[in-house]
mmCIF file of the N, C-alpha and C atoms, coordinates in Angstrom:
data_MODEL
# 
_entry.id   MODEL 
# 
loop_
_atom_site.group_PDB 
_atom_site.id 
_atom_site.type_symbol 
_atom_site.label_atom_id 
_atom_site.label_alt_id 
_atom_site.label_comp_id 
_atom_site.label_asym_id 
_atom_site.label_entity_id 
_atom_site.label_seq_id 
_atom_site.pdbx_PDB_ins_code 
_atom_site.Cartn_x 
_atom_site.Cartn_y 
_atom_site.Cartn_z 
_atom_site.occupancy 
_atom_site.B_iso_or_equiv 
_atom_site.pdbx_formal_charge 
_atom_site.auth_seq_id 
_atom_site.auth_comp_id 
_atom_site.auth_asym_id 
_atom_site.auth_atom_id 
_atom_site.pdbx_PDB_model_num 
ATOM 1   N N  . UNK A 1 1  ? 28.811  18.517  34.228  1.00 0.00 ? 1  UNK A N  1 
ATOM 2   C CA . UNK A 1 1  ? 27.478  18.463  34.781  1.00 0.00 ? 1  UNK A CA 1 
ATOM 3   C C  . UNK A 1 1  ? 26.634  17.486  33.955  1.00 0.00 ? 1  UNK A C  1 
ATOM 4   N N  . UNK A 1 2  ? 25.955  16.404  34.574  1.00 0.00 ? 2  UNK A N  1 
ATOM 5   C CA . UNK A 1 2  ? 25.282  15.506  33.706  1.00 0.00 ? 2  UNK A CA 1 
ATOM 6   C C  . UNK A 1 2  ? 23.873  16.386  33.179  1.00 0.00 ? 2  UNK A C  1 
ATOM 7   N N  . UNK A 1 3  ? 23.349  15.845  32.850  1.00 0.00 ? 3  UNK A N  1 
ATOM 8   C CA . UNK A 1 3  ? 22.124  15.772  31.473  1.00 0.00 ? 3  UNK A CA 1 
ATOM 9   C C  . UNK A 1 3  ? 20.594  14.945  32.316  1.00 0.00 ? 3  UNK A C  1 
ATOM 10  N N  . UNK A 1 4  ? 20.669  15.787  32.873  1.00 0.00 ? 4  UNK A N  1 
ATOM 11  C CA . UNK A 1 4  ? 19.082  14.690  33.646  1.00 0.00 ? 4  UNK A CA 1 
ATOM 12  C C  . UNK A 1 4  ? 17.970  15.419  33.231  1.00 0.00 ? 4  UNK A C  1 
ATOM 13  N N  . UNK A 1 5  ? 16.804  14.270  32.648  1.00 0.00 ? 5  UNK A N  1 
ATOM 14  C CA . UNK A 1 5  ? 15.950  15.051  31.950  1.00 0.00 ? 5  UNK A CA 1 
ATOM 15  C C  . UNK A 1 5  ? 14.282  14.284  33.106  1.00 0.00 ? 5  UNK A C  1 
ATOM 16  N N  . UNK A 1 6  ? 13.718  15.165  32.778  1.00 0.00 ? 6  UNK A N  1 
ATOM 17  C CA . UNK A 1 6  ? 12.605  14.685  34.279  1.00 0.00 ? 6  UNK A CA 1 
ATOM 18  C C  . UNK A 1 6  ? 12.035  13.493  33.402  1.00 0.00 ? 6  UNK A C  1 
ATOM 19  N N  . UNK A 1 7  ? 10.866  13.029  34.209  1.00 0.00 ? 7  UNK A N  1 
ATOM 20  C CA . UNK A 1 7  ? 9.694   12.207  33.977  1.00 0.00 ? 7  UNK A CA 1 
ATOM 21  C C  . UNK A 1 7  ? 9.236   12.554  32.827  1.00 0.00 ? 7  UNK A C  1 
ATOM 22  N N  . UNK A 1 8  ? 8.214   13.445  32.303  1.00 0.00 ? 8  UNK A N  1 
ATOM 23  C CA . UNK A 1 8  ? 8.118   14.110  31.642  1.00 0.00 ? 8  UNK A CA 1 
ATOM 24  C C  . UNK A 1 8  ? 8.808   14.051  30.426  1.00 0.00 ? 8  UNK A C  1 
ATOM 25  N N  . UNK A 1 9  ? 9.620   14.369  30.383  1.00 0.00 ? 9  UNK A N  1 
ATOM 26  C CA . UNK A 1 9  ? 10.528  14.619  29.510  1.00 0.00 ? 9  UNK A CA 1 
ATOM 27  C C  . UNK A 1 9  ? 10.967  13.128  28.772  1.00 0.00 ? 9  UNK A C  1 
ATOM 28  N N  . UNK A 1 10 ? 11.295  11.796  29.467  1.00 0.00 ? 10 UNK A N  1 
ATOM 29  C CA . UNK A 1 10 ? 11.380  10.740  28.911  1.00 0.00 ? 10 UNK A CA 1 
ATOM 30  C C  . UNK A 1 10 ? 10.379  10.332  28.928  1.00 0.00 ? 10 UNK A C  1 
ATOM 31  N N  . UNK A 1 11 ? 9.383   10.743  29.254  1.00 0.00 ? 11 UNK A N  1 
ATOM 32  C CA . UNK A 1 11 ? 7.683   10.063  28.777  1.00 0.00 ? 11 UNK A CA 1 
ATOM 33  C C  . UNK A 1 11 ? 7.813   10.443  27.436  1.00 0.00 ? 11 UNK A C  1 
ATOM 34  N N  . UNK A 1 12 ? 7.815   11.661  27.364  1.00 0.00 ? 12 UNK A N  1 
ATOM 35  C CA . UNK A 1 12 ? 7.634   12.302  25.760  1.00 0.00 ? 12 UNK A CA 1 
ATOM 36  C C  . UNK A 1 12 ? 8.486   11.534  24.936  1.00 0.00 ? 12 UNK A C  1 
ATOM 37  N N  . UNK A 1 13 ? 9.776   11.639  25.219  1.00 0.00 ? 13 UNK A N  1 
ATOM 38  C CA . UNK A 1 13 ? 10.656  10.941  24.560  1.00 0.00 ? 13 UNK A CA 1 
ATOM 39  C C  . UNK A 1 13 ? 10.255  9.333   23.583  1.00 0.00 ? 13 UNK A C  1 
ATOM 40  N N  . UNK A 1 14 ? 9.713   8.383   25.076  1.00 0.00 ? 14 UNK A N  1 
ATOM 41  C CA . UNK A 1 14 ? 9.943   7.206   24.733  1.00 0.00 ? 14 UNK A CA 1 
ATOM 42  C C  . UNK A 1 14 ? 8.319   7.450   23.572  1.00 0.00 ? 14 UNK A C  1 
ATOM 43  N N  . UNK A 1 15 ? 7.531   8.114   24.377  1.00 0.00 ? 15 UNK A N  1 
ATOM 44  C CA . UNK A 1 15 ? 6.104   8.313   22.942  1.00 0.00 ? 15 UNK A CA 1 
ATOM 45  C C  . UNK A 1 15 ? 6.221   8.519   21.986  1.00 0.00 ? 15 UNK A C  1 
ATOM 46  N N  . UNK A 1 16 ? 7.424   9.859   21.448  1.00 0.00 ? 16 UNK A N  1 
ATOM 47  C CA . UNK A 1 16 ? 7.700   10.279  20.389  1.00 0.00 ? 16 UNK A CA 1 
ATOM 48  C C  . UNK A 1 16 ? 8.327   8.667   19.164  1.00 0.00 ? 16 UNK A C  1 
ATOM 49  N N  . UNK A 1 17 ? 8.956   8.628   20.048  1.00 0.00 ? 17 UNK A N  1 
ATOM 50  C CA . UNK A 1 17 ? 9.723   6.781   19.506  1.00 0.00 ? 17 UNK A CA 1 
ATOM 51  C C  . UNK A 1 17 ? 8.675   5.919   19.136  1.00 0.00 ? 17 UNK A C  1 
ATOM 52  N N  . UNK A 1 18 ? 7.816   5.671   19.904  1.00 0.00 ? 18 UNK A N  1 
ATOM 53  C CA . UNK A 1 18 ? 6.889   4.555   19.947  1.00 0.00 ? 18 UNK A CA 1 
ATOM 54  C C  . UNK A 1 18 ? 5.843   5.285   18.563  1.00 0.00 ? 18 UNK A C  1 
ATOM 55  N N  . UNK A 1 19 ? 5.494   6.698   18.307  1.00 0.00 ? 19 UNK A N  1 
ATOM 56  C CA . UNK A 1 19 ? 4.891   7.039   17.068  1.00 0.00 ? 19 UNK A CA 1 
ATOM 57  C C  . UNK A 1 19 ? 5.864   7.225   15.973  1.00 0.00 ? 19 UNK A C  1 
ATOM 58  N N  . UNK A 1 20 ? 7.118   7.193   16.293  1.00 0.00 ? 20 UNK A N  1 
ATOM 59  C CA . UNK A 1 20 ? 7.684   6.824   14.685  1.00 0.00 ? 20 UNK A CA 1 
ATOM 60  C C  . UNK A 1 20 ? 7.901   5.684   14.762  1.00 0.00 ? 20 UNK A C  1 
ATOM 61  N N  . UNK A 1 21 ? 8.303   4.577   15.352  1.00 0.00 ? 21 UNK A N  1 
ATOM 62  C CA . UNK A 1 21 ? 8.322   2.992   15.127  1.00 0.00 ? 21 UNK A CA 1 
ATOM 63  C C  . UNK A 1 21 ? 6.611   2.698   14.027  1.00 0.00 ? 21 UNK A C  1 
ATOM 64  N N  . UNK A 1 22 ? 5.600   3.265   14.933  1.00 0.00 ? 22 UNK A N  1 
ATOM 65  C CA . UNK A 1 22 ? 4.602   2.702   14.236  1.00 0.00 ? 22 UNK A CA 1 
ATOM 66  C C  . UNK A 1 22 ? 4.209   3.848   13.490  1.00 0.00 ? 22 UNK A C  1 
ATOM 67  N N  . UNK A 1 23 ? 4.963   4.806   12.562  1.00 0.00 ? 23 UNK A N  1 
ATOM 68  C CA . UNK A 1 23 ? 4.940   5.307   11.536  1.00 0.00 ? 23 UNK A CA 1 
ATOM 69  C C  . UNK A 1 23 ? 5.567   4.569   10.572  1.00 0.00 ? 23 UNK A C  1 
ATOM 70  N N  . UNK A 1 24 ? 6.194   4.177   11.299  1.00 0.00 ? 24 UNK A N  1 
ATOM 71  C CA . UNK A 1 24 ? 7.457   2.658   10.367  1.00 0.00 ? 24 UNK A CA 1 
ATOM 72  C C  . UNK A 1 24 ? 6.596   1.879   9.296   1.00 0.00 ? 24 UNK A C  1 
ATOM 73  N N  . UNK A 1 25 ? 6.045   1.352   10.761  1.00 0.00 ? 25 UNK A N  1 
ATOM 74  C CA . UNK A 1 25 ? 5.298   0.086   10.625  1.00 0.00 ? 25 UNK A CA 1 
ATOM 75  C C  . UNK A 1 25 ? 4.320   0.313   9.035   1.00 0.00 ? 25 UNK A C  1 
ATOM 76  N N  . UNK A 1 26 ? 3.416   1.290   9.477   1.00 0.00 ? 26 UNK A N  1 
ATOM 77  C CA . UNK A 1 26 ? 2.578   1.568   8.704   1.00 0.00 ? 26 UNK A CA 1 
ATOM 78  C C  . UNK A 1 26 ? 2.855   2.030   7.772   1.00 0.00 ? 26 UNK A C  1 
ATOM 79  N N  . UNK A 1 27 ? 4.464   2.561   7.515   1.00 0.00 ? 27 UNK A N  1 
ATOM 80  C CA . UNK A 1 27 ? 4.954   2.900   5.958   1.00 0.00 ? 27 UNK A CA 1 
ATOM 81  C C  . UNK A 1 27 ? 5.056   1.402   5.080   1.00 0.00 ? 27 UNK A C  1 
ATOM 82  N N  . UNK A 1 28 ? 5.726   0.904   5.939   1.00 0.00 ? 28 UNK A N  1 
ATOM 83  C CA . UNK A 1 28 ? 6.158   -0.060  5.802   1.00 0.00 ? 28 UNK A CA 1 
ATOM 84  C C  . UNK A 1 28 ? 4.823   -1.340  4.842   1.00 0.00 ? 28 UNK A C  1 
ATOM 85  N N  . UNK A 1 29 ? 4.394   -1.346  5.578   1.00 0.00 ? 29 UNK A N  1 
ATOM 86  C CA . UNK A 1 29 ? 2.671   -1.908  5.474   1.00 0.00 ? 29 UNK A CA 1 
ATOM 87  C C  . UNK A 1 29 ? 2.017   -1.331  4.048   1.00 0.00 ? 29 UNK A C  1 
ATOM 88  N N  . UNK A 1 30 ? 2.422   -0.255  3.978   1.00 0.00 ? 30 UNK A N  1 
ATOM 89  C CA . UNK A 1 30 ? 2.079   0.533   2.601   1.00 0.00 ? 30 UNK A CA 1 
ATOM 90  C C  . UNK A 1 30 ? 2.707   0.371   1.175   1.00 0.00 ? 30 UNK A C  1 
ATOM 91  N N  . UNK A 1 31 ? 3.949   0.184   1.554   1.00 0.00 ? 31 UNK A N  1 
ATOM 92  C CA . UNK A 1 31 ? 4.706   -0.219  0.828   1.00 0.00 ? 31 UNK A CA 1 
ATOM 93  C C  . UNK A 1 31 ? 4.482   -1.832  0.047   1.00 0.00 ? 31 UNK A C  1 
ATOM 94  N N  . UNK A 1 32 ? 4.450   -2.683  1.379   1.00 0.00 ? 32 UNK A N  1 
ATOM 95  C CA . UNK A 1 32 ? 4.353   -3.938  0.585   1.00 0.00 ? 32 UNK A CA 1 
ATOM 96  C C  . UNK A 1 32 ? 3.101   -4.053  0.010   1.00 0.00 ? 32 UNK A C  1 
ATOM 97  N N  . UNK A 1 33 ? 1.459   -3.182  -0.188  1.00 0.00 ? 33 UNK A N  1 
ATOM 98  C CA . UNK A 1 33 ? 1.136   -3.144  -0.391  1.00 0.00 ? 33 UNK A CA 1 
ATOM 99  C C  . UNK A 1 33 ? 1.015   -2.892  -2.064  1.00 0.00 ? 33 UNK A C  1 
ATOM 100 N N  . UNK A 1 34 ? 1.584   -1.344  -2.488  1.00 0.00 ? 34 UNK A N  1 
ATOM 101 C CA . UNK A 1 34 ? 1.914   -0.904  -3.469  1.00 0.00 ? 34 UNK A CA 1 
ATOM 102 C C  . UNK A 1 34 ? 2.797   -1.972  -4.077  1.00 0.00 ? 34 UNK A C  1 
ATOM 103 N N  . UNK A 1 35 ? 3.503   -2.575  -3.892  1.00 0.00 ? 35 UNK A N  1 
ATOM 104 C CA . UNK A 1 35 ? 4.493   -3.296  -4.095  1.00 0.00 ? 35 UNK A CA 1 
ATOM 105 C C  . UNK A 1 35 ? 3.585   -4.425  -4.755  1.00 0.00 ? 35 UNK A C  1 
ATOM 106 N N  . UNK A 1 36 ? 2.827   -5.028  -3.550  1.00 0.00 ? 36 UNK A N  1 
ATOM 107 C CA . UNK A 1 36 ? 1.859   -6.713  -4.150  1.00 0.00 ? 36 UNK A CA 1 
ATOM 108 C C  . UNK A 1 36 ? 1.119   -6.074  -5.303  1.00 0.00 ? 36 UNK A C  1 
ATOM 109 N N  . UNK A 1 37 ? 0.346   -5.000  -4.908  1.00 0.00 ? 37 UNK A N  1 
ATOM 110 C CA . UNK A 1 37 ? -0.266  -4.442  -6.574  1.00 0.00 ? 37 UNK A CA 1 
ATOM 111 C C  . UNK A 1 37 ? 0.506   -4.554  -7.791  1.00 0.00 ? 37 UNK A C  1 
ATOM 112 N N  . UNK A 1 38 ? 1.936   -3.388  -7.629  1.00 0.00 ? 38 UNK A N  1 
ATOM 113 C CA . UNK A 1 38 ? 2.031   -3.933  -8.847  1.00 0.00 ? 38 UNK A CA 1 
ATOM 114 C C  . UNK A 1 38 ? 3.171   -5.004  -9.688  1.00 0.00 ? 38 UNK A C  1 
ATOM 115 N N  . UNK A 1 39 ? 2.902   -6.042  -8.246  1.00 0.00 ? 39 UNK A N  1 
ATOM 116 C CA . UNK A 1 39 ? 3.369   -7.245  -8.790  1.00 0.00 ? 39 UNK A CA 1 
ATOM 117 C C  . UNK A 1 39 ? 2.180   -7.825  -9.529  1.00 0.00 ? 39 UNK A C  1 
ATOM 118 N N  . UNK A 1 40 ? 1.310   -8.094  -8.966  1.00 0.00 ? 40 UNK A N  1 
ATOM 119 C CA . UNK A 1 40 ? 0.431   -8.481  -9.516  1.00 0.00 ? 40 UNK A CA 1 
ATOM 120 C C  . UNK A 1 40 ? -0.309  -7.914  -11.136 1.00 0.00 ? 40 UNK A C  1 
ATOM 121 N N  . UNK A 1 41 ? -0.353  -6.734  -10.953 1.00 0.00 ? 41 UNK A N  1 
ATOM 122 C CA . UNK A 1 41 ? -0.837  -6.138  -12.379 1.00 0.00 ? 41 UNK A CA 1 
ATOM 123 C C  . UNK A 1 41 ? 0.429   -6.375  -13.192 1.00 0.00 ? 41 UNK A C  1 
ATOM 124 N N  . UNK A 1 42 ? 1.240   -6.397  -12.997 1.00 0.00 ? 42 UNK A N  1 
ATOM 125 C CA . UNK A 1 42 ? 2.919   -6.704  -14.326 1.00 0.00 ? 42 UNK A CA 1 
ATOM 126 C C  . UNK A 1 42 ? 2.394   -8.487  -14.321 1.00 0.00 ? 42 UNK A C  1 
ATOM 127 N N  . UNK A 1 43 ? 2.064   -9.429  -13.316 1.00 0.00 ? 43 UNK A N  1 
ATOM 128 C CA . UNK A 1 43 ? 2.098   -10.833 -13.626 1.00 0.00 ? 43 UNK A CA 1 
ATOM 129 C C  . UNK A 1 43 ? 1.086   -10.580 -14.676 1.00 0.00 ? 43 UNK A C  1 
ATOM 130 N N  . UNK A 1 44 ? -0.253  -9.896  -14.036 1.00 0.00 ? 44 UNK A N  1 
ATOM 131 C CA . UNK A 1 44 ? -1.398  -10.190 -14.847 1.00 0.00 ? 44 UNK A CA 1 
ATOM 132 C C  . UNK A 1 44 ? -1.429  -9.732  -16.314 1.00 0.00 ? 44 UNK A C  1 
ATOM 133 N N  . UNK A 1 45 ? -0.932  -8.738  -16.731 1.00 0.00 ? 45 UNK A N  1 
ATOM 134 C CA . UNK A 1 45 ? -0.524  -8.039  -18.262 1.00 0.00 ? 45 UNK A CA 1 
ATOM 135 C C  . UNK A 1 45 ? -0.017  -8.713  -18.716 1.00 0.00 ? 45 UNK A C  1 
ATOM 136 N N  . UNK A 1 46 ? 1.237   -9.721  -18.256 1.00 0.00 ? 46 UNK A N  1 
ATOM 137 C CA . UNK A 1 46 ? 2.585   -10.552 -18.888 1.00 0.00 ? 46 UNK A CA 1 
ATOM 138 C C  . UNK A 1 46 ? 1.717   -11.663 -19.807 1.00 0.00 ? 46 UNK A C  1 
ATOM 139 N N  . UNK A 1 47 ? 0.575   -12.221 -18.265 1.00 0.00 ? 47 UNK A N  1 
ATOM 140 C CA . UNK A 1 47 ? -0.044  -13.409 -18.915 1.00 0.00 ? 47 UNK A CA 1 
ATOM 141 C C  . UNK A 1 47 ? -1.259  -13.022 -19.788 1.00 0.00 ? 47 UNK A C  1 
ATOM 142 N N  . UNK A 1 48 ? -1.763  -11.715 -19.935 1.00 0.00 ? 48 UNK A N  1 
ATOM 143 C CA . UNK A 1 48 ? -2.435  -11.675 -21.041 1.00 0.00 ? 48 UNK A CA 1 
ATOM 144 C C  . UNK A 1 48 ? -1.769  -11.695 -21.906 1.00 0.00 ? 48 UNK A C  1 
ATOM 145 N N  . UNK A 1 49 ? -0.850  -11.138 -22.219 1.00 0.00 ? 49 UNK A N  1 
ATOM 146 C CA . UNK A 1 49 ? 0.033   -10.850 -23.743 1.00 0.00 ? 49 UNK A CA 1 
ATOM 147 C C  . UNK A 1 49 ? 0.034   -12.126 -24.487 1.00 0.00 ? 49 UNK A C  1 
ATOM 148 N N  . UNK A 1 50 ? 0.584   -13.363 -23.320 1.00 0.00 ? 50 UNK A N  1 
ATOM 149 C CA . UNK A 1 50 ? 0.700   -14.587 -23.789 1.00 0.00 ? 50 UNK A CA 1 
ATOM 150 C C  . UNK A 1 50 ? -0.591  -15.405 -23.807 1.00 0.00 ? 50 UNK A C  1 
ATOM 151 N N  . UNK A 1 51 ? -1.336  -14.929 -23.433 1.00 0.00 ? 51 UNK A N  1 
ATOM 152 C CA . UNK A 1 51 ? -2.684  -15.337 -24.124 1.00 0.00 ? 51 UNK A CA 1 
ATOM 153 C C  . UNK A 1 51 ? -2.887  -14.917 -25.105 1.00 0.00 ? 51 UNK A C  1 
ATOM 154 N N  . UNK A 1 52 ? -3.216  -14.514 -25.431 1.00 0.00 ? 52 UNK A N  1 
ATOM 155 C CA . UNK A 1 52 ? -3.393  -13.349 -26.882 1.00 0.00 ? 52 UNK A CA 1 
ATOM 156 C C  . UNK A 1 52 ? -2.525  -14.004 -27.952 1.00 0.00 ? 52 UNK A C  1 
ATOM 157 N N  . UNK A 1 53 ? -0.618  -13.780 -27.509 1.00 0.00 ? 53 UNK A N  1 
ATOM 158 C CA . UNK A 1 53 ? -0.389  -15.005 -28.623 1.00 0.00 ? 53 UNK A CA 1 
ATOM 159 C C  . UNK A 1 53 ? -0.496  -16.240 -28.846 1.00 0.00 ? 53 UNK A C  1 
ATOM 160 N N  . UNK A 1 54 ? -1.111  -16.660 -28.017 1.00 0.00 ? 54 UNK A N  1 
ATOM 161 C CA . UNK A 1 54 ? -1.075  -17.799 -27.683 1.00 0.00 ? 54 UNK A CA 1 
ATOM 162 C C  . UNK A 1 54 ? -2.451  -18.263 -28.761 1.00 0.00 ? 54 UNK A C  1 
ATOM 163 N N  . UNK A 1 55 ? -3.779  -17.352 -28.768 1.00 0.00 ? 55 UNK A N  1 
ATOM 164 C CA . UNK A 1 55 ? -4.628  -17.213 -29.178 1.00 0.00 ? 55 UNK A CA 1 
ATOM 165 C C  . UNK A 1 55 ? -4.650  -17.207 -30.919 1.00 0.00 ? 55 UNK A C  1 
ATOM 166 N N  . UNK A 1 56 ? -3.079  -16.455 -31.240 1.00 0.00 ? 56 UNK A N  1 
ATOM 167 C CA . UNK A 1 56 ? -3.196  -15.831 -32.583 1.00 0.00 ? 56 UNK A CA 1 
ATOM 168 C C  . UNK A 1 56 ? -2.274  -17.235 -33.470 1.00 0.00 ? 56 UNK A C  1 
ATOM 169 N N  . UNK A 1 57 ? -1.678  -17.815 -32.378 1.00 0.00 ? 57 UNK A N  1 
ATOM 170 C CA . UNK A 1 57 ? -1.377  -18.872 -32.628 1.00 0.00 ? 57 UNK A CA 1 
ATOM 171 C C  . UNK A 1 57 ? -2.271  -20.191 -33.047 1.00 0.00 ? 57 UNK A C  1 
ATOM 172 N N  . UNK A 1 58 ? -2.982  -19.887 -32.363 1.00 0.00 ? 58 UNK A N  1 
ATOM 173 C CA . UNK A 1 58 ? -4.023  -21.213 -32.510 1.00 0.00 ? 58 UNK A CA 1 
ATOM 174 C C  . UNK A 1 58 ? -3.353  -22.633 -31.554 1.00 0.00 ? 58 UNK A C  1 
ATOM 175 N N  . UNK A 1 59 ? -2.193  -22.309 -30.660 1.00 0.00 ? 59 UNK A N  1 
ATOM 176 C CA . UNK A 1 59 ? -2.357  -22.931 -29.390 1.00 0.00 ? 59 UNK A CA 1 
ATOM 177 C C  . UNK A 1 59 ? -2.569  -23.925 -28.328 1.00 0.00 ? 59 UNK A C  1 
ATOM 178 N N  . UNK A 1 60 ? -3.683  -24.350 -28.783 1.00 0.00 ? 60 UNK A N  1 
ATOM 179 C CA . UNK A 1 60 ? -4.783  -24.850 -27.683 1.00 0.00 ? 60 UNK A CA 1 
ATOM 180 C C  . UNK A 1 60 ? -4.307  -25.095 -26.336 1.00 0.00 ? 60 UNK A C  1 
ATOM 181 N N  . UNK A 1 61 ? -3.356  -26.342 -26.477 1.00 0.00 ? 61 UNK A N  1 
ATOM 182 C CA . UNK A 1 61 ? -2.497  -26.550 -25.189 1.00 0.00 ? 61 UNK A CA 1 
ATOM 183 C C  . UNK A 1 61 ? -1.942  -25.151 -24.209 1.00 0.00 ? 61 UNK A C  1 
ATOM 184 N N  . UNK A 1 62 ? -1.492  -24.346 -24.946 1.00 0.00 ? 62 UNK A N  1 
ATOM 185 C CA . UNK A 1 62 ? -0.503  -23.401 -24.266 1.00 0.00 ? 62 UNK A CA 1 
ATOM 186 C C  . UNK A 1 62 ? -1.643  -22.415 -23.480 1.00 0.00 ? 62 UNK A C  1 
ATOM 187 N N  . UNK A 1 63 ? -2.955  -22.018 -24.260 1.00 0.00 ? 63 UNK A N  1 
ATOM 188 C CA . UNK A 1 63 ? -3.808  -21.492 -23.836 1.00 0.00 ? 63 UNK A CA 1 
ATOM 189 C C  . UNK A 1 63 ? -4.613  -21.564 -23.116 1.00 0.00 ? 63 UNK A C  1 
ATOM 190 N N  . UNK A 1 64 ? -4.662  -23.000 -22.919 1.00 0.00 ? 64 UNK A N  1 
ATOM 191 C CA . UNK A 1 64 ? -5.586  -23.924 -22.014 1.00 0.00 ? 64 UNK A CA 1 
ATOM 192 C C  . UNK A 1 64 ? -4.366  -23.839 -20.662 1.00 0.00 ? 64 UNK A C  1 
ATOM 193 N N  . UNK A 1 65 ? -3.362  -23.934 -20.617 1.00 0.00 ? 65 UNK A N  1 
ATOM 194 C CA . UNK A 1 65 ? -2.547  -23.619 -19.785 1.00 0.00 ? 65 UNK A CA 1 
ATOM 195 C C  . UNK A 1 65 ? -1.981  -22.209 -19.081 1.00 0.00 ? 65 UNK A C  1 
ATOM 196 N N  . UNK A 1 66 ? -2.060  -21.438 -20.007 1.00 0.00 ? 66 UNK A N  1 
ATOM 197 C CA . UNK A 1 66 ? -1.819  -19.770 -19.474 1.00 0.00 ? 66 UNK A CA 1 
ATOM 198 C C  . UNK A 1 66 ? -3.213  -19.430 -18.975 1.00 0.00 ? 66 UNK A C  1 
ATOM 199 N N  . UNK A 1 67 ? -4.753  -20.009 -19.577 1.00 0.00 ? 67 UNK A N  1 
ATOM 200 C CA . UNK A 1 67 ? -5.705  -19.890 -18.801 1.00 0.00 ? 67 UNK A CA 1 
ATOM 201 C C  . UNK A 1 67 ? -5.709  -19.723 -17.279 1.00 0.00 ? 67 UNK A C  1 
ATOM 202 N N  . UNK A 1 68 ? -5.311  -21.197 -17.253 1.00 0.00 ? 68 UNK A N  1 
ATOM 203 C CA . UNK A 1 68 ? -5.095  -22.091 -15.876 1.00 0.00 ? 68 UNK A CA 1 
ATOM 204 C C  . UNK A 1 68 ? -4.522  -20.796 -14.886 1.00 0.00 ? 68 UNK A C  1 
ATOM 205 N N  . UNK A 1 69 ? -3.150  -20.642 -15.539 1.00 0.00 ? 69 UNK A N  1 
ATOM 206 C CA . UNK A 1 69 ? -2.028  -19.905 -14.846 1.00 0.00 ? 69 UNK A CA 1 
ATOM 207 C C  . UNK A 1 69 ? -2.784  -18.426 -14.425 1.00 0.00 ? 69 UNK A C  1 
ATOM 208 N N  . UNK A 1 70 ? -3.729  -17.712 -15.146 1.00 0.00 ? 70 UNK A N  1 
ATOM 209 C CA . UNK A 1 70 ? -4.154  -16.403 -15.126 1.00 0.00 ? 70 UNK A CA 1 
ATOM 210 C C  . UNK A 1 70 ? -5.267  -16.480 -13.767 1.00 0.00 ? 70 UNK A C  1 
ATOM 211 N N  . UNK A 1 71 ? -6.298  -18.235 -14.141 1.00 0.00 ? 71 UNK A N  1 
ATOM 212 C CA . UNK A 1 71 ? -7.141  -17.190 -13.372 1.00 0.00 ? 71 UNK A CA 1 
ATOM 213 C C  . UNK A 1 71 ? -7.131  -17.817 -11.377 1.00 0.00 ? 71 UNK A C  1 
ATOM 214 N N  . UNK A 1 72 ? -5.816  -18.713 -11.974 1.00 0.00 ? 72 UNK A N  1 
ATOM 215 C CA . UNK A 1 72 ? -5.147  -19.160 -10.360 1.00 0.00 ? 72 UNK A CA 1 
ATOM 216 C C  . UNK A 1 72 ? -4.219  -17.553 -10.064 1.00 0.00 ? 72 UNK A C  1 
ATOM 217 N N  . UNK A 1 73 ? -4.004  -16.618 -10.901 1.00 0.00 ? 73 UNK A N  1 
ATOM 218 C CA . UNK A 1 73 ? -3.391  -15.291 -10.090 1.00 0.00 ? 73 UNK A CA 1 
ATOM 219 C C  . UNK A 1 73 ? -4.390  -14.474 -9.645  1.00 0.00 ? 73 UNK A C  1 
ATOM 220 N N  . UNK A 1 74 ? -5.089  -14.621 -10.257 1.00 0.00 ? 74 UNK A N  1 
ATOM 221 C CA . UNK A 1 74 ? -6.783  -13.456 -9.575  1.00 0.00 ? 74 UNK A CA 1 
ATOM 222 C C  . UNK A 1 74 ? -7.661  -14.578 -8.584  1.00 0.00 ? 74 UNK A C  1 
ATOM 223 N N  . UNK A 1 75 ? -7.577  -15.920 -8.472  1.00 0.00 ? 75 UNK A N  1 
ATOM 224 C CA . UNK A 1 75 ? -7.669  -16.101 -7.609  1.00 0.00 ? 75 UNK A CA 1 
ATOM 225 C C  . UNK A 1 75 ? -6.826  -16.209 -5.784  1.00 0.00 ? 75 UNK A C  1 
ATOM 226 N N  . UNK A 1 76 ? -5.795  -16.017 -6.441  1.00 0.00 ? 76 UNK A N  1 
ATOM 227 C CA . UNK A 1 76 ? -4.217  -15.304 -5.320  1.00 0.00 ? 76 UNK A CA 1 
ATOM 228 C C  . UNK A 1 76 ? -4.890  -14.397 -4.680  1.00 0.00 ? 76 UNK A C  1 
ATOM 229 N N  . UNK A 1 77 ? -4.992  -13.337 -5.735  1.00 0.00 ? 77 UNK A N  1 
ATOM 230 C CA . UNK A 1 77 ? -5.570  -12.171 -5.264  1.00 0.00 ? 77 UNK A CA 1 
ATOM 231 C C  . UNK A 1 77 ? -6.717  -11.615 -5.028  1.00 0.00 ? 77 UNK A C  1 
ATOM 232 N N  . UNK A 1 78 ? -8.127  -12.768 -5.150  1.00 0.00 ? 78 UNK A N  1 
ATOM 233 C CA . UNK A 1 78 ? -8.987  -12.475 -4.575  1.00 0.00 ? 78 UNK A CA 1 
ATOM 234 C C  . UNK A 1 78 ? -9.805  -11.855 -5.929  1.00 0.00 ? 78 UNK A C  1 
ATOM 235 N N  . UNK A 1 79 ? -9.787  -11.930 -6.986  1.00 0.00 ? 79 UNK A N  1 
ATOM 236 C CA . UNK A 1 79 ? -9.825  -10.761 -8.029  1.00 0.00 ? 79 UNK A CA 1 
ATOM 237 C C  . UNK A 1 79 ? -11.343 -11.405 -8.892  1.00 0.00 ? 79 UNK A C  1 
# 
């Protein structure tokens, strides 16, 4: 005996689908979010550190350059 399921029934179906696809989505979306954060906060810590030695060094060049590099990442990010 086949399996026939009404109107109804594959309405629900294909809805139920269509709210976990875009449960997906929006995990998904969340994720690369969390993700760009803390890419960004590990870049941004890395290049303070090397400022700092860079600083204790006395530098100039390298600092004048990790400058550069730091505040082109907060400008990436809007920061």
């Amino acid at each position: 005996m086949e399996n026939k399921k009404s109107y109804a029934e594959m309405s629900k179906d294909c809805t139920m689908t269509r709210n976990r696809s875009t449960d997906l989505t929006m995990m998904e979306i969340y994720v690369e979010m969390v993700l760009e954060e803390l890419l960004f906060h590990h870049q941004k810590e890395k290049l303070i550190s090397k400022i700092d030695a860079a600083l204790d060094a006395r530098d100039r060049s390298l600092f004048l350059q990790l400058s550069s590099d730091y505040k082109e990442l907060c400008n990436r990010y809007d920061m």
